[in-house]
N, C-alpha and C positions, 0 to 999 in steps of 0.2 A: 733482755740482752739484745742488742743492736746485732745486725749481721754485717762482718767484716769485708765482707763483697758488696756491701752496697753503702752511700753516700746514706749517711746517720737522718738527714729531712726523709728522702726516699724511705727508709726504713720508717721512721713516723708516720709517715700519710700512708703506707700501706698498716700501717698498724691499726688506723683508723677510719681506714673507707670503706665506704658502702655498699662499695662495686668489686674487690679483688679478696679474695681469699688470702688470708696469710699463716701459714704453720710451718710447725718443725716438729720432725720425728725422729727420735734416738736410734743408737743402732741396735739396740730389741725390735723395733717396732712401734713403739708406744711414742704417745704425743708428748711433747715435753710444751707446746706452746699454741696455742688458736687465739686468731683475732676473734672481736664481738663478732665482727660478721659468720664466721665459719660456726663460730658458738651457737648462736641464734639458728643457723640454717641446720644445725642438727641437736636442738635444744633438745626433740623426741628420743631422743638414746639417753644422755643422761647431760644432768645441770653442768656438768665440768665433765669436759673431756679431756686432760692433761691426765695423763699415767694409762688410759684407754687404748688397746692395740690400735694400728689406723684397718684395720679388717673390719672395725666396728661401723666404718661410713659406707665402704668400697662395694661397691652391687656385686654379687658372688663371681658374676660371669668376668667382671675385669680384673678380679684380686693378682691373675698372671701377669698381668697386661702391668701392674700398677707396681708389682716386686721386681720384674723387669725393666721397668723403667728408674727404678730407685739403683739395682744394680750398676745400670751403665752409668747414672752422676757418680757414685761412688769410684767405677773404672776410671771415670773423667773428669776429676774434680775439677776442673777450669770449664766446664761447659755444663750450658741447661738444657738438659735433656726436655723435650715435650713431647707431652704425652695428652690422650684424650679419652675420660673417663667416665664414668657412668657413676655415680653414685646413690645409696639408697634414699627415697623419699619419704618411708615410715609407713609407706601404703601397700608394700610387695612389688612397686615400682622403680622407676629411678629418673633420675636429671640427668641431664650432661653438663660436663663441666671438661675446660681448658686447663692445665696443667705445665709450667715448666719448675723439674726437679734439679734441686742444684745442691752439689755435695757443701758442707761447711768445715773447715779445719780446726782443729784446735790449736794450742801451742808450739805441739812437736809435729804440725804439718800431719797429720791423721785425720781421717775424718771421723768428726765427730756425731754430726748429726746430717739431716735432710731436710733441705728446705724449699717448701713448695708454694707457690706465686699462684694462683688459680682465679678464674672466675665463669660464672655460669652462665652456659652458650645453650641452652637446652630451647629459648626461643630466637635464637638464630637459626640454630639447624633446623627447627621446627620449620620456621618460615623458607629455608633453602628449599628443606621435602617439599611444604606447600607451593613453591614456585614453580620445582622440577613438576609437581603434579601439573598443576595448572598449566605450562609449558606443554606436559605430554597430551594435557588433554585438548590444548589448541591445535598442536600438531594434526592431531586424531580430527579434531572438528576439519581444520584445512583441507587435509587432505580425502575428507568426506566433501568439501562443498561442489556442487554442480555444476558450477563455473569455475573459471582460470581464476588464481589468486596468487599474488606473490608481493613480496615486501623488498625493500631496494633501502638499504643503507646511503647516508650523504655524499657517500662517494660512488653513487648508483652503479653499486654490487647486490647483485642477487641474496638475501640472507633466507630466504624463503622461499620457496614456491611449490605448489600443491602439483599434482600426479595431473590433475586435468590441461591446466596451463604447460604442464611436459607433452603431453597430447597435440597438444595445438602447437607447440612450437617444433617440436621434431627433436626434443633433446630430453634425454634422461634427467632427472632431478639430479644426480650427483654434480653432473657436468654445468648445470646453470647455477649451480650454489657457488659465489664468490666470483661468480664472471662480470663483465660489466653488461650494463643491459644493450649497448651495441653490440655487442660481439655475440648475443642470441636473436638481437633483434637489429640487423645490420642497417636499416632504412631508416630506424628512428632518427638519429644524429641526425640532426641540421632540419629536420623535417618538422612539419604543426604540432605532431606528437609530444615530442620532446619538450616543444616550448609549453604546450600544455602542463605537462610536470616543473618546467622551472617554475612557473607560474603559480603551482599550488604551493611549491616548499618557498615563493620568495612572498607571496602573501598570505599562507598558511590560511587556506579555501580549500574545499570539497570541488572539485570538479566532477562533472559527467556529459560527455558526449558519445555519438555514433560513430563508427568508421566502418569501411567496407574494405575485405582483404580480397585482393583481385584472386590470387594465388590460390583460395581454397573456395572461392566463392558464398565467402561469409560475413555476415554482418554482425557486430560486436559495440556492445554498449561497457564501454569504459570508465569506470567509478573512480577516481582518485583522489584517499585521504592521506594528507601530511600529519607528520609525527616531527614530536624530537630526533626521533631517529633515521628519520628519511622518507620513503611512501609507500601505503600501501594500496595495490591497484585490482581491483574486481575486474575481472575481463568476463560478460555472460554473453552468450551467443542469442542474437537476438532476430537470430535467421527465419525462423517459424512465423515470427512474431510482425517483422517485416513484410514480408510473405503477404501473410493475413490482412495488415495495413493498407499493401498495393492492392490486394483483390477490393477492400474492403472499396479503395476511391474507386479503384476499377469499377465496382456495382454502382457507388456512388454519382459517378461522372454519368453514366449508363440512366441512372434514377431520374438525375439533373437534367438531362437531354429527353428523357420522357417525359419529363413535367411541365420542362418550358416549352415542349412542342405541344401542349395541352391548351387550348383554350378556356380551362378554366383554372379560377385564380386556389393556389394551396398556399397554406402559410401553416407552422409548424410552432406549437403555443408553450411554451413551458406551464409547470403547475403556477406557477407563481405571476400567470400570465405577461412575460415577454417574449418578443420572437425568437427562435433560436432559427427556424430558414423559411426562407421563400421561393417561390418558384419568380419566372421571367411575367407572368402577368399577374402577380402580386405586388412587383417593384412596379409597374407600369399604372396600376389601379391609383398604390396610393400615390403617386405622382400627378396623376389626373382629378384625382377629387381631394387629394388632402395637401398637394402642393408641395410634398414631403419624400425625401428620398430615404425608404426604409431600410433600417440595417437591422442585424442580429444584438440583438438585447433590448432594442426599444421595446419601449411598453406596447403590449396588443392595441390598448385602449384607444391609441395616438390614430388608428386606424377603424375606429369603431363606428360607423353614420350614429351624428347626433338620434341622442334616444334610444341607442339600443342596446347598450349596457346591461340594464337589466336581463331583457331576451336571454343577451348570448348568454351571460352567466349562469340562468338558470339552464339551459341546453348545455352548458359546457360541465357542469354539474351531471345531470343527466346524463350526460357521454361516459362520465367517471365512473357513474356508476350502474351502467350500462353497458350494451354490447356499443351504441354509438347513438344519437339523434338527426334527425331530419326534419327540415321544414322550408316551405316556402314562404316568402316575406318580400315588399316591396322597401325597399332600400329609399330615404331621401336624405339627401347628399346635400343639398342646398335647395332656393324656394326654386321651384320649377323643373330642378333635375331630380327623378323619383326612376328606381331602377326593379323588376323583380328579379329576385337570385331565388334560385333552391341550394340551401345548405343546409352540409354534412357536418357533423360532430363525432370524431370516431377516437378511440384512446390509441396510442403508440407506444409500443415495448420494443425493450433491445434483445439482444439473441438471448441473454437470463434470462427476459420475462419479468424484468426491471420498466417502470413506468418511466419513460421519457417524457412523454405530453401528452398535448390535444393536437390533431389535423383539424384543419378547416379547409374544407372543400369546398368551393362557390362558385356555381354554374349561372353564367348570366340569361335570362330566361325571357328575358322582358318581349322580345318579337312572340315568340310561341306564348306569351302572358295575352299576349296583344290580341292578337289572332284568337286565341280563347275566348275573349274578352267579347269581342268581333262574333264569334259565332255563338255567341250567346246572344248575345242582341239578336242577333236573325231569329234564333231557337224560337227566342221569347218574343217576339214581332213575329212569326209565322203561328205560333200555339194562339196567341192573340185573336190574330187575324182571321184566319179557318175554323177556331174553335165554335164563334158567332152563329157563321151559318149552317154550322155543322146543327146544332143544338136549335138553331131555328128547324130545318128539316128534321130531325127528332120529334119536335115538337107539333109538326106539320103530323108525320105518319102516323101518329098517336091516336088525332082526333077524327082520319078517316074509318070511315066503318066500313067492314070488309065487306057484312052483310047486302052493302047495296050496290058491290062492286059486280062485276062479272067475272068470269075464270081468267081471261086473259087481263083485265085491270088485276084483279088482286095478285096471279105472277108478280107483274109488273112491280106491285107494292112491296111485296117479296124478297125482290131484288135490291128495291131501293132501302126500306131495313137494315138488309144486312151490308150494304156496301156502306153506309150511314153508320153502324156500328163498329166497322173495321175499321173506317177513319176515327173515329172519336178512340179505339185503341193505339193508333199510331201518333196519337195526340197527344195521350196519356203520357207512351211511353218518351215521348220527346221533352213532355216534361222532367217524368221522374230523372231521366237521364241529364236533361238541365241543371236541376236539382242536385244530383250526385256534384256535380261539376264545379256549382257554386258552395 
């Protein structure tokens, strides 16, 4: 039987869909009528439910809720009562389901039965809780995070903003919720700021800059992501951080002015041998012998005197894996210009204890090389030289015989002996000490 409150198609396509509950319940209580659908979703009670009280479906806790509801369609029969209900799932559980109860008349204007419209919201509401969860639990994140955060709707009103960013601005969260963001932050209008943000929601970009707040004397690195729904902005105080930066050039600058007042050449080698810095007589070197003006990332190598490649690598090896290396070497640069350096190989860490590089330290040596060089030749031209007759006189006091001397000759011999052996010890040692040297 069609229902007289409703357009006869209407009544069909709910008699047959797949989404709406459709029944009628007598006024006992019992069902006179369920679509397949309702049928199907409580086939667990029994194969027909028509003559079945409706107490049979209803979760025990709504059965007031659901006779109440029936009541007032019957008080008003021209209106659909809605109602929201819980029904059993056959597990000791329940669903939820949407409801509007509509009284139906018979002939003489009475009502005769109740007719209810329904369909199942149990993963709606589901997903609402999950929302409201999710929701409270970003709340809870927000207003835990360490930095300012706040969100700004397209018509850049506050819809958000955490307890730190209330901190920093001088206003209660109440009071920033729904204001516009000039009116907590009066300088932004018209200012770099702001075009910043139009700029992220008109080409939907991640921005991040620094700014400095004269007023608090703080510096703030400013994250801003666009949304469909307008932007949201990380404000973290970047004051410490800065700080640490300026000291850092501060040592830096400090470093830099020690090194280029150094007459000897540092260059600073990444693992992967390019330069990452050089001192003032590093750029000056390879300008002079390699005709090249060095910057930060050329290759070390570009800087390397033909041939010695190898050397350095096995010393820069050795440095890694060592406390550092050292060695003296004469340098040729081209035919005729040959140079001594004594180089350094030492590993560099940052304030971790993280590996940065290699130093190369290179002290040009060649005068004091020179001069060595120099009093070696003499060394060895004077050990030469006096050795000869040293070893002739040796050779002489050997063959005299004391025996046919007198007391004051053999003194004499005596003397001459030992002064004879003290130079051929001072001879000796001129050598060995040569010797070390070469």
């Amino acid at each position: 039987m069609a229902d007289p409150n409703l357009p006869a198609g209407l009544y069909a396509h709910l008699e047959s869909s797949d989404t709406f509950y459709l029944i009628r319940v007598d006024m006992e209580g019992r069902y006179t009528y369920v679509n397949q659908t309702f049928a199907r979703k409580f086939s667990f009670i029994a194969p027909d439910l028509v003559g079945l009280p409706f107490e049979s479906t209803i979760y025990p806790d709504d059965l007031e809720t659901c006779r109440n509801a029936a009541m007032m369609s019957i008080a008003n029969p021209s209106k659909a009562i809605p109602v929201q209900l819980r029904k059993t799932d056959g597990y000791g559980g329940w669903f939820l389901s949407f409801y509007e109860f509509s009284a139906l008349l018979n002939t003489s204007g009475e009502v005769a039965e109740i007719m209810c419209i329904g369909y199942d919201i149990t993963e709606s509401e589901a997903a609402q809780a999950e929302l409201k969860k999710n929701t409270d639990k970003l709340d809870i994140v927000i207003d835990n995070i360490t930095d300012g955060f706040y969100i700004l709707d397209r018509e850049w009103r506050f819809i958000k903003a955490n307890k730190v960013f209330s901190e920093i601005v001088g206003f209660p969260t109440e009071q920033i919720l729904g204001s516009l963001i000039w009116e907590v932050l009066p300088k932004i209008k018209g200012d770099e700021l702001f075009a910043y943000y139009q700029k992220a929601v008109e080409e939907n970009i991640t921005l991040r800059f620094e700014e400095y707040w004269y007023k608090t004397n703080t510096w703030f690195e400013r994250t801003i992501y666009p949304s469909e729904d307008g932007l949201s902005v990380l404000l973290k105080d970047i004051t410490e951080r800065k700080q640490v930066e300026e000291n850092i050039q501060e040592a830096n600058n400090k470093l830099i002015a020690i090194l280029n007042s150094t007459s000897d050449l540092n260059i600073l080698i990444s693992t992967d041998f390019k330069v990452i810095s050089f001192n003032r007589v590093a750029a000056e070197f390879a300008s002079t012998f390699f005709n090249r003006e060095i910057a930060e990332g050329d290759s070390f190598w570009l800087y390397s005197p033909p041939g010695t490649e190898e050397l350095f690598r096995m010393h820069i090896q050795q440095a890694l894996s060592e406390e550092g290396s050292e060695l003296i070497q004469k340098l040729k640069f081209s035919p005729g210009v040959e140079l001594w350096y004594r180089l350094r190989f030492f590993k560099v860490h940052d304030a971790d204890e993280n590996l940065i590089g290699i130093a190369l330290n290179a002290t040009n040596i060649d005068k004091e090389q020179q001069q060595y060089e120099k009093l070696e030749e003499i060394a060895s031209l004077y050990v030469r030289e006096v050795r000869k007759p040293v070893a002739t006189i040796m050779g002489i006091t050997q063959l005299i015989r004391e025996d046919e001397l007198n007391p004051e000759n053999k003194e004499w011999l005596g003397y001459l002996i030992t002064t004879t052996h003290e130079l051929n010890r001072v001879i000796n040692r001129i050598m060995k000490k040569t010797n070390e040297f070469s």
